[in-house]
C-alpha positions as semicolon CSV with decimal commas, in nm:
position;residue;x (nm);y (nm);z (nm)
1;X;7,613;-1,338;-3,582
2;X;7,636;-1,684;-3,510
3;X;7,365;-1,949;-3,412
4;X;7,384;-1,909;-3,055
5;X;7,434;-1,540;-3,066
6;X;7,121;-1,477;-3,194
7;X;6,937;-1,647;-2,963
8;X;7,140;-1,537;-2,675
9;X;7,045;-1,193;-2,805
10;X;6,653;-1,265;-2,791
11;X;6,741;-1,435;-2,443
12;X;6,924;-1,079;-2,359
13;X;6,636;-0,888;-2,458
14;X;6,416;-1,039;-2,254
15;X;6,588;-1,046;-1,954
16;X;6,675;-0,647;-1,928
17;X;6,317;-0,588;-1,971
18;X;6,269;-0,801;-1,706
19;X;6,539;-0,639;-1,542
20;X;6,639;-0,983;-1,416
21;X;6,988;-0,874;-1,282
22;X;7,364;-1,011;-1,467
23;X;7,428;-1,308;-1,210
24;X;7,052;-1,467;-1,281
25;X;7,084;-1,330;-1,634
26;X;7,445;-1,508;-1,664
27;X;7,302;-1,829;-1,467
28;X;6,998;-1,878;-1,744
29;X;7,203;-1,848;-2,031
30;X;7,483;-2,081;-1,938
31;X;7,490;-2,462;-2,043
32;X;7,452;-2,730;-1,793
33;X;7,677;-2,930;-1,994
34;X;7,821;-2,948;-2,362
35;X;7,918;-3,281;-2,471
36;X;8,148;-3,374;-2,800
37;X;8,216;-3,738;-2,910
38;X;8,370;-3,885;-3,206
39;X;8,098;-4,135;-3,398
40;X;8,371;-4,413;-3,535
41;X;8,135;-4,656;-3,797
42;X;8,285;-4,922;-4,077
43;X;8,098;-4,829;-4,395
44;X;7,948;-5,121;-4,572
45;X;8,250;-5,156;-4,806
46;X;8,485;-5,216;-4,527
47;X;8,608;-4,796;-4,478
48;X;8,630;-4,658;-4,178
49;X;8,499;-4,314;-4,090
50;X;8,472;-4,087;-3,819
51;X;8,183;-3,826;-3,738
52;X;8,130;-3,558;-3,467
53;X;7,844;-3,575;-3,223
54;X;7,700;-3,333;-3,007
55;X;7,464;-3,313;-2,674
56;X;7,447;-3,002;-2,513
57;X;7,194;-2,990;-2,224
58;X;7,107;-2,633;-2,188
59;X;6,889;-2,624;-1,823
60;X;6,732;-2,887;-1,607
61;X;6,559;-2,684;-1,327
62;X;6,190;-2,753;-1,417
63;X;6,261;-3,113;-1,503
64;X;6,463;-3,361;-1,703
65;X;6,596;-3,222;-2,063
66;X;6,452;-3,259;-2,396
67;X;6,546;-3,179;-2,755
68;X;6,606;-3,335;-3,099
69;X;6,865;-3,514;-3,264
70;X;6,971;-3,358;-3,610
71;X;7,180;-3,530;-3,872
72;X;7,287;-3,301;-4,110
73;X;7,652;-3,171;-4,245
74;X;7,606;-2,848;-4,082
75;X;7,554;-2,947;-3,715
76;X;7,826;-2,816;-3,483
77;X;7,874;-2,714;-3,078
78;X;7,749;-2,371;-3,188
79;X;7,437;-2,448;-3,360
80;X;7,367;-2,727;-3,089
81;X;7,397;-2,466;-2,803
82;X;7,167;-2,237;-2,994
83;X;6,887;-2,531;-3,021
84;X;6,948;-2,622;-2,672
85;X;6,872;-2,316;-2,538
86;X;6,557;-2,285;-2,768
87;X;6,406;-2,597;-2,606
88;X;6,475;-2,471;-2,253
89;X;6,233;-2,152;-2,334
90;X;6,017;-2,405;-2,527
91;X;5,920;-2,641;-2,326
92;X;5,865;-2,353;-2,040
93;X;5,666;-2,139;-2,298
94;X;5,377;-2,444;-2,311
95;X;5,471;-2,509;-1,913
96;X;5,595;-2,877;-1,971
97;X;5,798;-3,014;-1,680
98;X;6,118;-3,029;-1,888
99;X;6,424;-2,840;-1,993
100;X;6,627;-2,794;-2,302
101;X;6,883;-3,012;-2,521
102;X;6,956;-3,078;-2,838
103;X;7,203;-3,257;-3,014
104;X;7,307;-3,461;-3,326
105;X;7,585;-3,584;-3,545
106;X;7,760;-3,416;-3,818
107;X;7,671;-3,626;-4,132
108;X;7,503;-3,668;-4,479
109;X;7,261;-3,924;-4,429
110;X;7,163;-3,993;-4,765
111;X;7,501;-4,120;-4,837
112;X;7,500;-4,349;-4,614
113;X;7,306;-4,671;-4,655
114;X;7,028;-4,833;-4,356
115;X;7,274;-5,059;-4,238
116;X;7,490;-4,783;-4,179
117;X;7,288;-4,538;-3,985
118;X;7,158;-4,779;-3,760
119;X;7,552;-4,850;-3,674
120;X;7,632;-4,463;-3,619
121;X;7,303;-4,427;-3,453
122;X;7,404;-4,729;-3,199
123;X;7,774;-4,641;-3,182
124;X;7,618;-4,298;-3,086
125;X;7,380;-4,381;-2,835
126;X;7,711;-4,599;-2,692
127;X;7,886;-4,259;-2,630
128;X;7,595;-4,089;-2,469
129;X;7,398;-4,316;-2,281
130;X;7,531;-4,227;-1,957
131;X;7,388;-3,850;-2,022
132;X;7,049;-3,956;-2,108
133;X;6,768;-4,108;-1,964
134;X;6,384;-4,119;-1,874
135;X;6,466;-3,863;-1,619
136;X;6,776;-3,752;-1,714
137;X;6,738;-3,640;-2,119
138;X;6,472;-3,740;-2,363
139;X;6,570;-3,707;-2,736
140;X;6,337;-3,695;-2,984
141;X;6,325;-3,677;-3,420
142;X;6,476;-3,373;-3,532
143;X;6,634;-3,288;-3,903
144;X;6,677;-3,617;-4,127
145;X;6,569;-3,859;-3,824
146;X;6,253;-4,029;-3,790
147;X;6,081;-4,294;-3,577
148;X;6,321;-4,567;-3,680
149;X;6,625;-4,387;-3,574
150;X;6,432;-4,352;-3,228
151;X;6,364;-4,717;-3,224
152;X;6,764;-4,790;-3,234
153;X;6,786;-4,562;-2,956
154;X;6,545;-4,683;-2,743
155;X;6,685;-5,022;-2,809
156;X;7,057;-4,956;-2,766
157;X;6,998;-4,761;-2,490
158;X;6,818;-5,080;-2,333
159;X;7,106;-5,323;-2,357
160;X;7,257;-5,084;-2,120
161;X;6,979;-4,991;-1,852
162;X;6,704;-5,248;-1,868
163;X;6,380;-5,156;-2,145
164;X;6,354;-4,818;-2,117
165;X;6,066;-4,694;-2,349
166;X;6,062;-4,357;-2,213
167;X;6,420;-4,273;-2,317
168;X;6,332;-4,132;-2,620
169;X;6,005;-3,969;-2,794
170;X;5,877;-4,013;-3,137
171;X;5,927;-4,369;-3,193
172;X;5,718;-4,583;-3,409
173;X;5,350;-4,691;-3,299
174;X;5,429;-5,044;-3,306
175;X;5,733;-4,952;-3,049
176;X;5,533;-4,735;-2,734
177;X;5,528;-4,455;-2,984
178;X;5,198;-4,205;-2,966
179;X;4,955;-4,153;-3,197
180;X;4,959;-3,785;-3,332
181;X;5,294;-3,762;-3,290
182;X;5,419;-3,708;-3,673
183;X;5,195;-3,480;-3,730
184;X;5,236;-3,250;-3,361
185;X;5,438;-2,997;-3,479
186;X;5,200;-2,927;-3,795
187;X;4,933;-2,937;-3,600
188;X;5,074;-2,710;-3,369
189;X;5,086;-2,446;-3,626
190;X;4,781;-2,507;-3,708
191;X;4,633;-2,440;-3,341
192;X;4,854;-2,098;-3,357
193;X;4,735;-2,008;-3,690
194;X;4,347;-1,990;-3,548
195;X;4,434;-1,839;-3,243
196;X;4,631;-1,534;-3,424
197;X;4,276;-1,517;-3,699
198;X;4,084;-1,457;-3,394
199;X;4,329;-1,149;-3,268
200;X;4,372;-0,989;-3,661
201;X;4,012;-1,116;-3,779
202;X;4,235;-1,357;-4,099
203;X;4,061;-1,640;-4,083
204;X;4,202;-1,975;-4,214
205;X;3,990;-2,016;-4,447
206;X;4,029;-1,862;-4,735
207;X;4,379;-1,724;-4,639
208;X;4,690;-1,758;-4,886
209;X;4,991;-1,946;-4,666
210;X;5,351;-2,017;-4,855
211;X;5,522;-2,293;-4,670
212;X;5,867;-2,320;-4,707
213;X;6,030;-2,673;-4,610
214;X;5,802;-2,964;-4,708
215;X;5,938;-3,236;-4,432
216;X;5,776;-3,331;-4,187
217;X;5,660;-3,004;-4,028
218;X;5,620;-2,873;-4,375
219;X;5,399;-3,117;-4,527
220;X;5,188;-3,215;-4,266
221;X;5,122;-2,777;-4,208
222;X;5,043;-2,778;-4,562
223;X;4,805;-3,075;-4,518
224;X;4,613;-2,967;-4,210
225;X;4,564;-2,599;-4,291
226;X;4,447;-2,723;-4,615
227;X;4,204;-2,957;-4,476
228;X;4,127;-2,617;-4,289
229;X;4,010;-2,439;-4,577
230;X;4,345;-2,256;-4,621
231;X;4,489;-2,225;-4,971
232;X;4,840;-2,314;-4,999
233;X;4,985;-2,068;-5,263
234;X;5,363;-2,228;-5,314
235;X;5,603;-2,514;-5,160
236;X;5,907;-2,612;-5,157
237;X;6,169;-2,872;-5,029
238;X;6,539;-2,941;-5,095
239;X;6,522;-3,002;-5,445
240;X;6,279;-2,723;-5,574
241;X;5,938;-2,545;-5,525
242;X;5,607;-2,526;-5,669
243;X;5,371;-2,207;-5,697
244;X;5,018;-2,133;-5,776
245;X;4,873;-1,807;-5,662
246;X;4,502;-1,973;-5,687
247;X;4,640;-2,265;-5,443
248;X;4,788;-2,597;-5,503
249;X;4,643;-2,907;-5,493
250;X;4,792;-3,013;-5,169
251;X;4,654;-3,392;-5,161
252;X;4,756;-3,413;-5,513
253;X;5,055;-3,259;-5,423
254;X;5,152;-3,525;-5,147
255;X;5,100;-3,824;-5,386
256;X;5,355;-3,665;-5,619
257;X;5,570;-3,607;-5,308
258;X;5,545;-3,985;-5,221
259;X;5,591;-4,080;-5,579
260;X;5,942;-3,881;-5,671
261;X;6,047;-3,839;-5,333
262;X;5,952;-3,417;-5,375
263;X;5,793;-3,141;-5,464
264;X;5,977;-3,078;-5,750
265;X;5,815;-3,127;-6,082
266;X;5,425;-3,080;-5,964
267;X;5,251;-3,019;-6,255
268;X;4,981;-2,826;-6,046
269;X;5,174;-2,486;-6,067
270;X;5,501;-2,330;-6,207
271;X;5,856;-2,381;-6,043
272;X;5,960;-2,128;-5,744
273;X;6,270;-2,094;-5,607
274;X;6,345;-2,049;-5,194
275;X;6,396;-1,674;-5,241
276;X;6,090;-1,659;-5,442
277;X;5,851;-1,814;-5,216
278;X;6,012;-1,668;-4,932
279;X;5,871;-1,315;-5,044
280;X;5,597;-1,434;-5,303
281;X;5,240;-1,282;-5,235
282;X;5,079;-1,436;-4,945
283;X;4,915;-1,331;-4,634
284;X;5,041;-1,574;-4,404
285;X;5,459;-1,708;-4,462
286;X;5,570;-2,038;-4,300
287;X;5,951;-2,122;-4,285
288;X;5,951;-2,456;-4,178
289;X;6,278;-2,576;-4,294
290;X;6,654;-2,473;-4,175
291;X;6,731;-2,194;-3,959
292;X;6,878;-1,877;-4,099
293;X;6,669;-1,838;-4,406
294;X;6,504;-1,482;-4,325
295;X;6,778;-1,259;-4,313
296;X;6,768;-0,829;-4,297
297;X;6,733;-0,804;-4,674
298;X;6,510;-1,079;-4,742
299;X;6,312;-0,951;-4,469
300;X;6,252;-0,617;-4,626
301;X;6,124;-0,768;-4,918
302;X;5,833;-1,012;-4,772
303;X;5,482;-0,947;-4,862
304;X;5,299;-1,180;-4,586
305;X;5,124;-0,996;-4,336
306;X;5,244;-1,263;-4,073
307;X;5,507;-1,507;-4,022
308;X;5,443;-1,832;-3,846
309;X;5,845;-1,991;-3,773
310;X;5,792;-2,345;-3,803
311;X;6,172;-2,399;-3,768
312;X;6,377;-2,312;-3,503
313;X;6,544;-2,011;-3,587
314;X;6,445;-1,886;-3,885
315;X;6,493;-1,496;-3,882
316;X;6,794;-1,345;-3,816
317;X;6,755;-1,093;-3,511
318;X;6,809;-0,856;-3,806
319;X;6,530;-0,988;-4,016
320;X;6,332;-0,982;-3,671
321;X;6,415;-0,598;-3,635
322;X;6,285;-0,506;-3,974
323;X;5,944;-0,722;-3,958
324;X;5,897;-0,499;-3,665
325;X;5,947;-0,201;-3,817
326;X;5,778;-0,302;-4,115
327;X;5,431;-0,383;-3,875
328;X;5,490;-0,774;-3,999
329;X;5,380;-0,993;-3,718
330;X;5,654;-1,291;-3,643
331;X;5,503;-1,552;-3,422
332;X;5,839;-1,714;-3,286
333;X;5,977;-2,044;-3,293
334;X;5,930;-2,164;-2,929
335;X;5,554;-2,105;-2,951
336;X;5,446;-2,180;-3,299
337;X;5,600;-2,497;-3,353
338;X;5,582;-2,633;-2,993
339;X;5,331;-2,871;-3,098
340;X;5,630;-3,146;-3,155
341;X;5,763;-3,124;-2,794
342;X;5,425;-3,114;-2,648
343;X;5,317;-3,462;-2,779
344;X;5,672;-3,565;-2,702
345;X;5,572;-3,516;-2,363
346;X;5,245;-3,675;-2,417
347;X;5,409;-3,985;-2,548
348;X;5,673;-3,970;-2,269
349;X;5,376;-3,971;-2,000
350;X;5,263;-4,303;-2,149
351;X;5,531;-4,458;-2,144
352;X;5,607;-4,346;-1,781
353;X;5,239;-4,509;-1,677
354;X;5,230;-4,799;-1,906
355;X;4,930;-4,648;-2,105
356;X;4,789;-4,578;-2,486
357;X;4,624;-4,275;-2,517
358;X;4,396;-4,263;-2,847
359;X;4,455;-3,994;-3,104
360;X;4,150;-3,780;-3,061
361;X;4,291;-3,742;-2,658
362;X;4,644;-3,631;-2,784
363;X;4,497;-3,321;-3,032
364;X;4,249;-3,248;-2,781
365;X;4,522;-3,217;-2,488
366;X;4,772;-3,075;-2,797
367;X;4,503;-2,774;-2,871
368;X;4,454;-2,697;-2,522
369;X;4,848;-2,658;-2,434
370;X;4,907;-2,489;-2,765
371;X;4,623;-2,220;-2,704
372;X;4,673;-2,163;-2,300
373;X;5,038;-2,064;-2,428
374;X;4,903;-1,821;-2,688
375;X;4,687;-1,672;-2,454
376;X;4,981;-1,590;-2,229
377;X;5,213;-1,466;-2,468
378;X;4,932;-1,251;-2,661
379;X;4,839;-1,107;-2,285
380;X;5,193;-1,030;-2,171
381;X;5,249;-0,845;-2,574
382;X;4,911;-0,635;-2,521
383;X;4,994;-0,567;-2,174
384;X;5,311;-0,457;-2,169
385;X;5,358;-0,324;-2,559
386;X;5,603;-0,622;-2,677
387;X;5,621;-0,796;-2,960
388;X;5,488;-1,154;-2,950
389;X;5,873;-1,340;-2,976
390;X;5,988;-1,099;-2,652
391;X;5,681;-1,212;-2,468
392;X;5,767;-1,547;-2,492
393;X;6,093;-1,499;-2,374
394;X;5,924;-1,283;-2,097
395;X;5,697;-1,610;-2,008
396;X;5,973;-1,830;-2,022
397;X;6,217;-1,719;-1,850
398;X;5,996;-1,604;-1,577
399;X;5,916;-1,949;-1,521
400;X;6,265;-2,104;-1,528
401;X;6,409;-1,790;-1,315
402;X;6,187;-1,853;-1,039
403;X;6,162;-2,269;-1,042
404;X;6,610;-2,202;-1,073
405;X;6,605;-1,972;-0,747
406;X;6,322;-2,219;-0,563
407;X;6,536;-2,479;-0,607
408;X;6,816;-2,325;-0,483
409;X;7,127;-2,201;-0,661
């Protein structure tokens, strides 16, 4: 099953039980748009190469589109369409006035040097800029981009349209960036993490949590929960893993991260594997990394009571069907780690009225979102007998159903 099968299949779900009918049903799941390019750069030693891009801008009827950019060797038009349509139910899940996109460019970053991902960054922005826009699409950090890629955006995009701060979210302070925003989508989790103690009585504190993926999401989960009271029982990034079972030293941990560039090597525990801390012994299993990792037979063999997706996608619908079975409860992607495109939105707002909000506004308006959006999805599960990932759908595409037909189709 490919990318966007499997969420078309969680999309599908959703909508029979909602008993939506096949024209609306066929209407939310198709693409506004999918957009292709070809990213031509010269390399710093004079070589030209080529790279693919994608946009793919998924639904705009409760506002203008948002989603990440990705730079990784395994983007493609299939797993953009998936991510797209993951925003749309996103950003509807927490009720922000936005719908879904997603794109990125099919590349290795770290062999290419500064010089040359600001040029396929700006040659990039040169083939989309006529897509995007403050009320148009808003992209936003993704997989191996940061807040300086978003500062060549926002600039590029500029020399064509006038300064346009609100183009793009998650750039740097210094450049109409908001504070909180690196650490949103952590801090989402979190938020979710205490809401779902208070429904099973597991508390943070004192709770064993295996994080796998120690970017951005990753680390600064890892960080907070800590900081929480929650022990952090193994890590791991691209390189390696680390694993205590009486918890890891997690600001230890981040100055050897900052040190050697990863997790690998922490003398604070012994050396794990993905598989390994994917179904090590913990009560509470975060996959905050690439999509795809929890498949049906790695599934059947996690011990964690609960699984908090901090990427997009992690569990196969397969994997999904046997944490069901198994009573393992999956908080979904497009709640749990909506704490990302809910700052986005914050920062976008700012930039819209010219404004600075301080950091301790940001998590205060970030908790609030984050738990209103539990409180829905936990009500429509108890209600009607779901589990917590068809809820959301249930929420979401309620919302984008009936702002599509208001608008008129």
């Amino acid at each position: 099953m490919t990318s966007a099968e499997a969420t078309a299949h969680y999309f599908k779900k959703a909508a029979r039980i909602m008993d939506v009918g096949e024209r609306i049903e066929t209407l939310l799941a198709a693409p506004l748009r999918e957009v292709k390019v070809q990213v031509s750069i010269e390399l710093d030693n004079g070589e030209i190469r080529t790279f693919n891009g994608y946009r793919v801008q998924h639904d705009n009827a409760r506002g203008p589109m948002k989603g990440g950019l990705r730079y990784h060797p395994l983007v493609d038009a299939d797993e953009t369409l998936s991510l797209a349509s993951l925003m749309t139910w996103k950003t509807a899940v927490v009720n922000l006035p936005y719908g879904g996109a997603k794109g990125g460019i099919c590349v290795d970053p770290t062999g290419l040097s500064s010089k040359e991902l600001e040029r396929l960054t700006r040659k990039f922005v040169d083939q989309i800029q006529d897509i995007i826009g403050p009320t148009r699409d808003i992209p936003a950090p993704d997989v191996n981009t940061n807040p300086q890629v978003m500062a060549w955006i926002m600039d590029q995009y500029s020399k064509y349209h006038g300064h346009s701060p609100a183009v793009v979210t998650g750039k740097p302070i210094d450049l109409y960036g908001s504070r909180g925003r690196e650490a949103a989508t952590g801090r989402g989790l979190l938020y979710i993490a205490r809401e779902i103690a208070r429904d099973v009585g597991l508390p943070v504190k004192g709770t064993r949590f295996a994080i796998q993926g120690f970017g951005n999401v990753g680390s600064h989960a890892a960080r907070l929960i800590h900081e929480d009271g929650g022990i952090i029982v193994a890590v791991n990034d691209v390189n390696g893993g680390v694993k205590n079972p009486k918890g890891l030293d997690v600001p230890a941990l981040f100055d050897h991260a900052r040190k050697t560039g990863s997790v690998k090597g922490f003398n604070g525990g012994s050396p794990c594997g993905t598989e390994e801390l994917l179904t090590c012994d913990c009560d509470v299993l975060i996959p905050a990394a690439m999509g795809g990792v929890l498949t049906k037979s790695v599934a059947a063999e996690v011990r964690a009571k609960i699984v908090l997706e901090g990427a997009n996608a992690p569990c196969t619908p397969e994997a999904d069907e046997v944490f069901e079975k198994r009573g393992v409860l999956v908080v979904p992607d497009i709640l749990a780690n909506a704490g990302g495109v809910t700052v986005s939105y914050f920062e976008w707002v700012q930039n819209l009225q010219h404004v600075t909000w301080d950091e301790d506004r940001v998590t205060t308006e970030l908790e609030k979102l984050m738990r209103e959006a539990y409180e829905r999805v936990a009500n429509i599960s108890r209600t009607r007998k779901l589990p917590l990932r068809t809820s959301a759908y249930v929420l979401a595409i309620g919302r984008v159903g009936k702002a599509t037909v208001l608008r008129g189709i």
